[in-house]
N, C-alpha and C positions, 0 to 999 in steps of 0.2 A: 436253724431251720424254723419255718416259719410255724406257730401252733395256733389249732385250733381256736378260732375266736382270740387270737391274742388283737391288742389294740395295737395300730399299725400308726405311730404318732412320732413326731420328733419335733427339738427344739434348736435354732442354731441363730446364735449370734455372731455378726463380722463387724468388726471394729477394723477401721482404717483412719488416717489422716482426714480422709476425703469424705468417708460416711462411715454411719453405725447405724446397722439392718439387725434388727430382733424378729425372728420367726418362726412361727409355731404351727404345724400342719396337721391335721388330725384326716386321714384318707377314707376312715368308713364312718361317715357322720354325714349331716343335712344341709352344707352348704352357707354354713352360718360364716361371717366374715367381720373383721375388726381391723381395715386397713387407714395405716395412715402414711402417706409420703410426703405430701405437701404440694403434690400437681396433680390438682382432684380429677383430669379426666383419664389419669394414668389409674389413680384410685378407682373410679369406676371400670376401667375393661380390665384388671384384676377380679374385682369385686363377681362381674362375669364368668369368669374364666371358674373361680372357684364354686359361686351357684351353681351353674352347670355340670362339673366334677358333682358334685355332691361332698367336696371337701370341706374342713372350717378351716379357718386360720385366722390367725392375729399376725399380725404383721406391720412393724412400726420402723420408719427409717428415718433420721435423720440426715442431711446431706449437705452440702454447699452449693445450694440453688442459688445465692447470690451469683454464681457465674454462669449456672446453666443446669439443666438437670438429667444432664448427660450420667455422672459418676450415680448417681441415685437409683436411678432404672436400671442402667446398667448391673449396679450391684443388687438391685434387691434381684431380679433374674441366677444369678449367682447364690443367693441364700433362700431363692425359694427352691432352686434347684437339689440344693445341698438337704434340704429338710425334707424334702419327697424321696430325695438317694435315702436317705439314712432311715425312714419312716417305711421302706420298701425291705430294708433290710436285704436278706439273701435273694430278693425276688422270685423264691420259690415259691410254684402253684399258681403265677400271674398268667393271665392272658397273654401278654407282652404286645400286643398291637392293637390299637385302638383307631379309629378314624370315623369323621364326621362329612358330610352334607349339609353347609346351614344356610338356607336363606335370610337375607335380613333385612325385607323389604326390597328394593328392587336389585340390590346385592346378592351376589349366591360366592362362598367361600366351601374353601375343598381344605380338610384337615389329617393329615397322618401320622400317628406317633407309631415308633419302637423302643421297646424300653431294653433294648440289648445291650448296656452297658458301654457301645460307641456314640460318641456325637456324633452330628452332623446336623446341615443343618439348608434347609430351601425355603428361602422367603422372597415370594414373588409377590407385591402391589405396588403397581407404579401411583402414588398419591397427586393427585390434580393442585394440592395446596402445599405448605412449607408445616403448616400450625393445625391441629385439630387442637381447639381450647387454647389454654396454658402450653402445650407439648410438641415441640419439634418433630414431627412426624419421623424423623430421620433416626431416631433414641428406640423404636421398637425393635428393629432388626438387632441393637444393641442388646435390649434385653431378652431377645429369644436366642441369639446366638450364648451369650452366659448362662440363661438357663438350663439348654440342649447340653453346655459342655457341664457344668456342676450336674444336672441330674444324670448323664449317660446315655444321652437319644438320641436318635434321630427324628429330625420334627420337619417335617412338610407341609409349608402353610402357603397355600393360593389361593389367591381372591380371581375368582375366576372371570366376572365383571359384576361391573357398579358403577353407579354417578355419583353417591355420595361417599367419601373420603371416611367419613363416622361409622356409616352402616359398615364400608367395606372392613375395616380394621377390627369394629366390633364384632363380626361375624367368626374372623377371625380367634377372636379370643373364645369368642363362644364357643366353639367349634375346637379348639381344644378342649378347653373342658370335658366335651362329651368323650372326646377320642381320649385322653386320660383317663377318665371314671373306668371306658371300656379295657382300657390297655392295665389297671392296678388289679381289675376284680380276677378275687380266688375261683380258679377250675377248676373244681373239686375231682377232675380226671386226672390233673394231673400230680396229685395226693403231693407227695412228699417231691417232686422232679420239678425242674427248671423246663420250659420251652426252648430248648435246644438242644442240638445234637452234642454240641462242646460240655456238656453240662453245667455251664456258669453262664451266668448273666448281669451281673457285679462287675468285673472287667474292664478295664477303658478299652482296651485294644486287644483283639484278640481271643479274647475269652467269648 
């Protein structure tokens, strides 16, 4: 059970063949961030994503970009995932839905999280280009689908229109942020109880 002003923080390393993600997520802090993957402009719409939350994190991966940096994103989505499940602990006393409105310059993105302990997962932006930077635009869907299932959510992400391919993504990321700040903070109505009827929210399925 979750206690009063406890610190809501976790650390999770994943080592594979293919990469090794170290991540550290701290959920009631100021947005402070220490990311490194090695495709800076995946680096920065994390870097986002966390300002916005009001999360800190450290977050270092190594990967086999020499082929692509498909396994890299992919996976750190998966260990960022895993360090907000485990930093959530029992999810008791969460809001559990969060969601945003972000413009971002002539882009406007639509963001919905549930932290119900099911994934799932709706990612609509059709990209005008192949590359934003360094990054095959095609590797986000990648990494929201692993984070939705490592963290337990359902995550609705629309870019609802845009001309620029940057803003639209970025907004995007932004835009979670804000819907996670909203969907982890304590409701102090709901003292010691989970938002749900089921009484659990931990659960892959079902619960």
């Amino acid at each position: 059970m979750l206690k009063e002003k406890q610190e809501r923080r976790a650390k999770v390393l994943r080592e594979t063949k293919e990469t090794t993600i170290d991540a550290e997520v701290t959920l009631d802090a100021v947005g402070d961030t220490q990311i490194e993957t090695g495709t800076p402009f995946f680096d920065h719409m994390l870097e986002q994503t966390f300002r916005h939350a009001l999360f800190d994190i450290k977050l270092k991966a190594k990967g086999d970009l020499a082929i692509d940096a498909h396994h890299t994103i992919e996976d750190c989505g998966y260990t960022i995932g895993q360090a907000i499940k485990k930093a959530l602990g029992e999810r008791v006393g969460i809001a559990r839905y969060g969601s945003a409105l972000i413009p971002m310059d002539e882009s406007l993105a639509q963001v919905a999280v549930d932290l119900s302990g099911r994934p799932a997962l709706h990612f609509q932006l059709p990209f005008a280009g192949e590359k934003i930077g360094n990054c095959d635009v095609c590797l986000f869907r990648e990494f929201f689908n692993a984070f939705s299932l490592a963290l337990g959510a359902a995550l609705h992400l629309t870019s609802l229109h845009g001309e620029n391919d940057h803003h639209r993504i970025e907004g995007i990321f932004k835009g979670l942020g804000h819907a996670l700040r909203a969907a982890v903070k304590i409701d102090e109505k709901l003292q010691q109880n989970v938002l749900s009827t089921k009484g659990c929210l931990s659960g892959i399925y079902g619960k």
